[in-house]
Every structure is written in C-alpha cells, then in structure tokens.
N, C-alpha and C positions, 0 to 999 in steps of 0.2 A: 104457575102456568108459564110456559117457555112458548116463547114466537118466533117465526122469519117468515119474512115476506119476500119473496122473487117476483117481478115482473106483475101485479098489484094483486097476485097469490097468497094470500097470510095461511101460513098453516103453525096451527097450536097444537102444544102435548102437555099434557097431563099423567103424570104419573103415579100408580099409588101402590105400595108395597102390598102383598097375600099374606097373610101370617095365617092364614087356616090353608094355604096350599104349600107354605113352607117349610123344612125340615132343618134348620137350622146343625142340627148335631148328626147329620146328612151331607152337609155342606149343601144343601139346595134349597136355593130362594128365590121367588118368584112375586114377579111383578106385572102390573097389569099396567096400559096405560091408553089413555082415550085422547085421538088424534082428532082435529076439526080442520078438512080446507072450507076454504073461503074464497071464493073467487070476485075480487070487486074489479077486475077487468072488465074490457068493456068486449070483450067475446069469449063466447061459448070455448071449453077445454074439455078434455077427458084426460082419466089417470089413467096411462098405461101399464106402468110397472113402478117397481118400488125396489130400491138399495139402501139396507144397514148395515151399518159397522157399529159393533158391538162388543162396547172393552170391558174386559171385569178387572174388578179390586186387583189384581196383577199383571195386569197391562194385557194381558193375552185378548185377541181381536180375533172376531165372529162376523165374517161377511153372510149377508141374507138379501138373495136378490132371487126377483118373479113378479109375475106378471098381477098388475092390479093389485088390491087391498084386501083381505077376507074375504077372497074369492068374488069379489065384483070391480068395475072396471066403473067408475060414476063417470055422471058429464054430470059439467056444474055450466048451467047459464050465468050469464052475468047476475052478482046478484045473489047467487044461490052458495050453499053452502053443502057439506057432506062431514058425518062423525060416524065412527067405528070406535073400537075398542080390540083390543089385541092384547097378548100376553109375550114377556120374556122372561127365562128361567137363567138362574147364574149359578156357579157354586162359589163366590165371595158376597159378602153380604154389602158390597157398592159396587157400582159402576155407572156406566153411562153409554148412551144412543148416540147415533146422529146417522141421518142420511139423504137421500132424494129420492122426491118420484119423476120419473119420466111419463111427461104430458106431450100430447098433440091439440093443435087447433082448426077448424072445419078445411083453413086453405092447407093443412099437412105440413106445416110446420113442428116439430119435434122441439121439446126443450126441456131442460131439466131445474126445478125448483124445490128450493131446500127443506130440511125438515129439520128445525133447531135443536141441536143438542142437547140432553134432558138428562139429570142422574138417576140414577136410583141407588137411593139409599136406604137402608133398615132405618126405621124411626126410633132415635135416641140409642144407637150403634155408633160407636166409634170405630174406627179400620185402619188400621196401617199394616204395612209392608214392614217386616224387620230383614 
C-alpha cells in the first residue's frame, strides 16, 4: 500500500495487476487499483477534480485530468473516509502513477492534495529498457 497525506488528508492506493484483462503478446496490460481518502481534518472537504500523470516502462507520460472520481464528487466530513477502484491500461509491462485531486472546503477554499506514487508492475516480470 502506498500513502501521502496533505493537510491531515491521507490518501492510499493499492494496486493489482489483470492478467484475465491482459494481453501481454498485445503489448497490453492492465491494472486496477483501489484508492481510499481519508479525511482526519478537522472540516468537512469535497473532491473536486483529479490529475494523473502516467509513465510507462519507457518514460512516455499520460496526463488524465476531470472532474471528481468515477463520476462522483464525495464530501468526506471529518472523520469520514471514501474508496473507489479504477483501472489503467499500458502497453510496457511496468510503470507508475502519481497525481492530485483538487479539493474545496465549505469557506471556498480550493487546495490540491497529493495522491502517492504507486508502480505497476507484472508479478514476477522483469523490464528493462535496452
């Protein structure tokens, strides 16, 4: 499990490779992976929008930005928590996430808090670059 916490925000990812959605001899493989905020602040936030940057096994980088999370927009009171699950496809059999979501709080303050970098890798795959 990979963590960051921004402003007493912890948000976790979990990631786990598809091998029944994968095509390896395709070049395409896909991975799922299950986000958890958490919000131990001490007011209420909502997720506005969400930015990834998404690099595969050869450096190449995939921006993914919009609005909310699997088409919903949570409010977490203090206290409260929120989990989804999501999917990213690549065609190198590693790579890795990272990004933020952009939150507001009830006085309309806007802020962006992190979402920890996370690999994905094929289980018992080695990868290099020649």
């Amino acid at each position: 499990m990979y963590k960051a916490i921004t402003r007493d925000i912890e948000v976790m990812a979990e990631p786990f490779f598809l091998e029944d959605r994968s095509k390896p001899d395709n070049g395409e493989y896909f991975w799922a992976y299950r986000i958890t905020i958490a919000n131990n602040s001490r007011r209420p936030v909502k997720l506005l929008s969400r930015h990834w940057r998404i690099t595969d096994g050869l450096g190449r980088v995939r921006e993914v930005q919009g609005e909310g999370v699997v088409g919903d927009q949570p409010e977490l009171a203090p206290g409260d928590s929120y989990q989804y699950t999501s999917g990213c496809p690549l065609t190198t059999p590693s790579g890795f996430m990272v990004g933020a979501y952009t939150m507001t709080s009830p006085d309309g303050e806007t802020f962006e808090i992190d979402i920890p970098a996370f690999s994905l890798d094929v289980p018992g795959q080695a990868y290099s670059v020649n």
